[in-house]
N, C-alpha and C positions, 0 to 999 in steps of 0.2 A: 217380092222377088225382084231381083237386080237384070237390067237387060244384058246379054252376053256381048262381047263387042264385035262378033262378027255380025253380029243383028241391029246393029247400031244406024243410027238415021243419020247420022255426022251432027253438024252444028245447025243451033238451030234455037230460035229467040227460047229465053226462057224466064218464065214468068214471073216463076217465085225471088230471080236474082232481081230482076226489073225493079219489082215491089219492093225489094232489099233496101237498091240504088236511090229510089226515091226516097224512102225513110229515114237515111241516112243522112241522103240532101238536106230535107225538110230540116233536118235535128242539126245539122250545123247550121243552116241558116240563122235557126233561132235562137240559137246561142249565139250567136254574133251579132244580131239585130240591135243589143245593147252598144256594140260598137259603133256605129253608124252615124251616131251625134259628134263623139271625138274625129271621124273620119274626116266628116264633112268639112269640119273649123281646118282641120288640118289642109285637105285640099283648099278651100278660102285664104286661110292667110299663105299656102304657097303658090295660089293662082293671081294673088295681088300683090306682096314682098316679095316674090321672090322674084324679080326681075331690079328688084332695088340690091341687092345681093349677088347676083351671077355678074362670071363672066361674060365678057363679049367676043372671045375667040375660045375655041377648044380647047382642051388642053389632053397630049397624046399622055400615055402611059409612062414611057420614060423620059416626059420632060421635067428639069428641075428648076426651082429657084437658082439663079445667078447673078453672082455680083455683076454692078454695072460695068459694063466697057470688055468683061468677058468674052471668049470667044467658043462655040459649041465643039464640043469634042469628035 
């Protein structure tokens, strides 16, 4: 039998969703756990190249390439 809502306790932890949440968690973690070897090379060679590659100043959103001796609009 369903509780009526004026007899209602409001919000209020619930358990089965918790145990849900976790399950969930668990089940994508381990499915991506195969991932984690390509991550890693990937952060390595971007924590050691990639400063041989970047800029040295920012660059804003509507900046463009221009020819030299141009003047900014």
């Amino acid at each position: 039998m369903t509780t009526p809502v004026s007899e209602s306790t409001g919000y209020g932890p619930n358990r089965e969703m918790s145990v849900l949440g976790y399950v969930v968690g668990i089940g994508i973690a381990i499915l991506l756990l195969p991932l984690l070897p390509f991550a890693l090379v990937g952060w390595l060679l971007w924590r050691f190249l990639g400063s041989r590659f970047s800029r040295t100043e920012p660059i804003s959103w509507g900046e463009r390439e221009r020819p030299a001796g141009s003047r900014p609009p």
